[in-house]
C-alpha positions in Angstrom: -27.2 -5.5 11.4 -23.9 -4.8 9.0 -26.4 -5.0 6.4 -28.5 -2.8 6.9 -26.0 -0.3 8.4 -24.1 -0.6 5.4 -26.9 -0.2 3.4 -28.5 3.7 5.4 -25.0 4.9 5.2 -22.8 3.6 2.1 -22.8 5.5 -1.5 -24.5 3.5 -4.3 -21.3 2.4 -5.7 -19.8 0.7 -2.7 -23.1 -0.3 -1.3 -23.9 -2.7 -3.8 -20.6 -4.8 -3.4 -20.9 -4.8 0.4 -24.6 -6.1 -0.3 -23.8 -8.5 -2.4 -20.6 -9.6 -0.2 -22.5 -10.3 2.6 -25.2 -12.1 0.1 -22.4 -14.5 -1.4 -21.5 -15.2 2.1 -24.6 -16.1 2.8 -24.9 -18.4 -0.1 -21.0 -20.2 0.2 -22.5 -21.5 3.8 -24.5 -23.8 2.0 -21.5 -25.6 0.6 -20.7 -26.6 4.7 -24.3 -27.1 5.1 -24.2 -29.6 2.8 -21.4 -31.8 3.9 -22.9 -33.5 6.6 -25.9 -34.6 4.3 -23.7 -35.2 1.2 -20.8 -37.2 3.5 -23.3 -39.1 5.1 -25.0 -40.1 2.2 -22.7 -40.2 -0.6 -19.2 -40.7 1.3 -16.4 -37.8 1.6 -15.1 -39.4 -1.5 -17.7 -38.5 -3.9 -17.5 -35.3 -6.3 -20.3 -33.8 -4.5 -18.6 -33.8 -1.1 -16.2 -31.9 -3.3 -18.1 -30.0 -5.4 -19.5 -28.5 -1.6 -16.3 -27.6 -0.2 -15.2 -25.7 -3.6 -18.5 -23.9 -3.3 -18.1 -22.7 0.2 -14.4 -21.4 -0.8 -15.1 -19.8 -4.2 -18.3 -17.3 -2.7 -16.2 -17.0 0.5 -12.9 -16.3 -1.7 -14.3 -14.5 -4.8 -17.7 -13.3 -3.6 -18.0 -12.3 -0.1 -13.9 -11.3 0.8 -13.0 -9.6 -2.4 -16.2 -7.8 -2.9 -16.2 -6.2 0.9 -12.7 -5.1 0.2 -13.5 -3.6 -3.2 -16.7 -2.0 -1.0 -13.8 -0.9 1.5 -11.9 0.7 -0.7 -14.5 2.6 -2.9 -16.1 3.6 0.4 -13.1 5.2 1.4 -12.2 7.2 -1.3 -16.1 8.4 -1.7 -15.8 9.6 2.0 -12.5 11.5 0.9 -14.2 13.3 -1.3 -13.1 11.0 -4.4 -15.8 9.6 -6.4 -15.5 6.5 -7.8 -18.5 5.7 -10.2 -18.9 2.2 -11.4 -21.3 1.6 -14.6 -24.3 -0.8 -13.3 -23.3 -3.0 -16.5 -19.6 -3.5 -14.8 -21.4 -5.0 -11.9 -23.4 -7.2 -13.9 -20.0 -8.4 -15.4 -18.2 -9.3 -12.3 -21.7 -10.8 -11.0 -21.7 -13.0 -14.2 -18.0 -14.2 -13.7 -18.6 -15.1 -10.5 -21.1 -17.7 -11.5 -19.5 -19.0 -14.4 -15.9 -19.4 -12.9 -17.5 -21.8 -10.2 -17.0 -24.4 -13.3 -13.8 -24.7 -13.0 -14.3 -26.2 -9.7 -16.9 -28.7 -11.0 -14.2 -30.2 -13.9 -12.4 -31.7 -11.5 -14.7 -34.6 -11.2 -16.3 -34.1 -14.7 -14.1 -32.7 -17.0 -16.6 -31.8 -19.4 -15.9 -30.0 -22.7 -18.8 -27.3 -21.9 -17.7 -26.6 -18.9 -14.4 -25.5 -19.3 -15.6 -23.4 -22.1 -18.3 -21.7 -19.3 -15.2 -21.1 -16.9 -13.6 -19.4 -20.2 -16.2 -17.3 -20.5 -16.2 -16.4 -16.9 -12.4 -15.4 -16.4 -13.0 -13.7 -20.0 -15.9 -11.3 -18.1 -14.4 -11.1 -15.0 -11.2 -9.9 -16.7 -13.4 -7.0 -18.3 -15.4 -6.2 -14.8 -12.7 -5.9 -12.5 -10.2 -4.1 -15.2 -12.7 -1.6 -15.1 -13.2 -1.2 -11.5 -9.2 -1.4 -10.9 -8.9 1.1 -13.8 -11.1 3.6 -11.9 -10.0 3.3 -8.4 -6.3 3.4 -9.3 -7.2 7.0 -11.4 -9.0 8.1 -8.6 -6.8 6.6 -5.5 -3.2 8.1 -6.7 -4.6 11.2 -8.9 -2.3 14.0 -8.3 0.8 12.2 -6.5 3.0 9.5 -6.1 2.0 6.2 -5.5 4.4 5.7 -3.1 4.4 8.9 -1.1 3.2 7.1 2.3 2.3 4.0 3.7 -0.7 3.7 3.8 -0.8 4.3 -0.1 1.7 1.1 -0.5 0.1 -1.3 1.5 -3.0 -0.1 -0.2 -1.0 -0.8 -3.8 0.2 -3.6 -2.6 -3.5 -4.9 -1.7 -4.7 -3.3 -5.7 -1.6 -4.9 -7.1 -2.9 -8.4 -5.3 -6.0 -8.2 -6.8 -4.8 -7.8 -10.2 -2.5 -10.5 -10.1 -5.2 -12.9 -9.1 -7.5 -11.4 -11.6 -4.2 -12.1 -14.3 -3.9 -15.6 -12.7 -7.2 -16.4 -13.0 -7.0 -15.0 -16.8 -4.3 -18.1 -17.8 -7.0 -20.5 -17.5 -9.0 -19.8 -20.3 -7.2 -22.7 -21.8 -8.3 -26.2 -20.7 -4.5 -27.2 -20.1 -3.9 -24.8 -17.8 -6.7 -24.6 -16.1 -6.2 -28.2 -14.9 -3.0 -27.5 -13.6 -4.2 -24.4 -11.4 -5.9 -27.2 -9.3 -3.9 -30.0 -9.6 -1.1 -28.6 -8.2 -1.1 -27.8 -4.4 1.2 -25.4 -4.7 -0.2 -23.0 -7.0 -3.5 -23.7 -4.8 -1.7 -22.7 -1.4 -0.2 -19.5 -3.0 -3.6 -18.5 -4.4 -5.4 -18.2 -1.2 -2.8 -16.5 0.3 -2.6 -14.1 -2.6 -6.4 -13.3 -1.6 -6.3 -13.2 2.2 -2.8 -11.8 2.8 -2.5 -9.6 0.1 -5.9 -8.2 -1.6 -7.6 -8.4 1.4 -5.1 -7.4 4.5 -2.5 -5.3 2.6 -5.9 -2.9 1.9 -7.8 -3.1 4.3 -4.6 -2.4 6.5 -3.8 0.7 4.6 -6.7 2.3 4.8 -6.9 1.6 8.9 -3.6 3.8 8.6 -4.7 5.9 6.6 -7.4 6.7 9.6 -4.7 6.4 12.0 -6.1 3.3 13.4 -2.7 1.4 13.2 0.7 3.2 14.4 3.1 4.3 11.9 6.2 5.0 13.9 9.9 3.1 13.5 8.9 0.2 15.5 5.1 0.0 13.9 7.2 0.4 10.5 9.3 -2.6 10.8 6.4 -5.1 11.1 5.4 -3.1 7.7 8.5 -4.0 5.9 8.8 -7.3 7.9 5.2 -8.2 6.2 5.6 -7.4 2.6 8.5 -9.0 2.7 7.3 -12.0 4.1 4.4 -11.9 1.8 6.7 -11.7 -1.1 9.0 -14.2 -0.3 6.3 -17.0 0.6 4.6 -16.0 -3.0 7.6 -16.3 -4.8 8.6 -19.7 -3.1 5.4 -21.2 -3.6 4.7 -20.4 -7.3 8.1 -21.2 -7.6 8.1 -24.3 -6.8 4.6 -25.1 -8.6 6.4 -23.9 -11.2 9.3 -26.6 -10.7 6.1 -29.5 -10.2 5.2 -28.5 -13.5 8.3 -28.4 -15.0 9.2 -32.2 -13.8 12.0 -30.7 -11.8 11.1 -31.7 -8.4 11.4 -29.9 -5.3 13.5 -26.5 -5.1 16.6 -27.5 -2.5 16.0 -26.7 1.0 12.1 -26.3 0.2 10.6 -26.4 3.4 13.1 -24.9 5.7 13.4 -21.8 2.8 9.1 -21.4 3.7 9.5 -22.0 7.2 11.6 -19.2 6.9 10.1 -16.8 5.3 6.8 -17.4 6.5 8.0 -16.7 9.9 8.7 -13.1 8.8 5.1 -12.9 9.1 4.1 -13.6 12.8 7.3 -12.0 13.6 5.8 -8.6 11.8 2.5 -9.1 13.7 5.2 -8.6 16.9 6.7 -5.2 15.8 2.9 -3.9 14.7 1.5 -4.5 17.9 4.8 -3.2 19.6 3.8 -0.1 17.8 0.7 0.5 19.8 2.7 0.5 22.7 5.1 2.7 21.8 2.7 5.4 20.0 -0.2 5.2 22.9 -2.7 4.4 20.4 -5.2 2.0 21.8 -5.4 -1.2 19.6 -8.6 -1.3 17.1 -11.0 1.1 18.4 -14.6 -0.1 18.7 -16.0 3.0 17.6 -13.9 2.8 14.4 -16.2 0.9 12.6 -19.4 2.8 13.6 -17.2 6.5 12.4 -15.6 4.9 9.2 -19.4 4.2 7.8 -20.7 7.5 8.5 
């Protein structure tokens, strides 16, 4: 039913990632299909097992969350009156990337040569596909003002600035060396999901909700604002930190686990002062016609 209301009522440029978001979502469920047979048969020990789970979290990562929020945001801006145009060949790119960068997942168990030379090429396209796309929708999204003039507009940089990051990340491991490390060390694997879900996907996806007046924006509503990107910050910082430190051979960063416990408090604690908000501005908390307006 999202499908094919996305499909009647969505330009051509966002309609195609939301298609093919709720397509790659469709495909990661076969890596959790799988795991009964595979665990039953092989043993949650075997690559395969692995190989599964990675699945299921790179189409549900990569595919399916970052594609709907690119959808989001082009969506948005069309239905502003901002055209975002994105060359069919662009697409192809990011589709391409998407494929190939799955590799890197399969080297842990088999660290062949070929392989890491395929995930190359894949961070190499996906670099090209989504600098293009970024390119466009930053022209388009802060044409003619500051990008800081509101809050909506910062969370929403925030969220583009996320993206990016992860797209730059991703870009190290064109070489062999590094790309072992990005999943050998927990660290940098913890602070990479959490650069997708908290800060690509929620920082823009919340911005443009405000942007529709959806969320509150008053001082109280504000707070849990600040609260969040700061908390998002900090945690990043802390945990890339101290993968950093892993790498390094310097151990853990004093006070470790209290300094995260900390700062990822921040976060539920902003989740408090947003939802105060509603109270405060007598909006009622996530319409359930929002949804059915935004994708007219």
């Amino acid at each position: 039913m999202f499908l094919k209301a996305i499909i009647k009522r969505s330009p051509s440029e966002s309609k195609v990632f939301f298609k093919w978001g709720v397509i790659w979502m469709v495909v990661s469920s076969l890596g959790i299909w799988s795991l009964g047979v595979t665990s039953s048969l092989l043993g949650k020990l075997h690559p395969l097992f692995y190989a599964s789970v990675q699945f299921f979290l790179h189409f549900q990562f990569n595919g399916w969350f970052t594609y709907t929020t690119i959808g989001l945001l082009i969506h948005y801006l069309n239905r502003s009156g901002k055209q975002v145009k994105i060359p069919g060949y662009v697409f192809v790119l990011i589709q391409l990337s998407l494929l190939l960068t799955y590799t890197l997942s399969i080297t842990w168990s088999n660290p062949l040569e070929i392989l890491f030379h395929l995930n190359a090429l894949g961070v190499i396209l996906q670099l090209i596909g989504y600098g293009l796309v970024l390119k466009d929708i930053f022209k388009v999204l802060f044409s003619g003002k500051k990008p800081w003039s509101t809050w909506s507009d910062r969370l929403i940089l925030a969220g583009l600035f996320s993206l990016l990051f992860k797209i730059l990340i991703q870009a190290l491991v064109v070489w062999p060396s590094v790309a072992v490390i990005s999943y050998t060390i927990r660290n940098y694997v913890i602070a990479f999901i959490h650069l997708i879900m908290l800060g690509s996907i929620t920082f823009s996806i919340c911005g443009i909700l405000l942007k529709e007046q959806v969320l509150p924006l008053n001082r109280t509503a504000k707070t849990g604002w600040i609260l969040l990107l700061a908390g998002f910050l900090l945690t990043e910082f802390t945990l890339f930190g101290q993968g950093t430190m892993f790498w390094m051979g310097q151990g853990f960063i004093p006070g470790y686990y209290l300094i995260l416990l900390v700062f990822t408090l921040l976060i539920p604690l902003s989740i408090i002062f947003i939802l105060r908000g509603f109270r405060t501005s007598g909006k009622k908390a996530w319409p359930l016609n929002f949804l059915n307006n935004f994708l007219v």
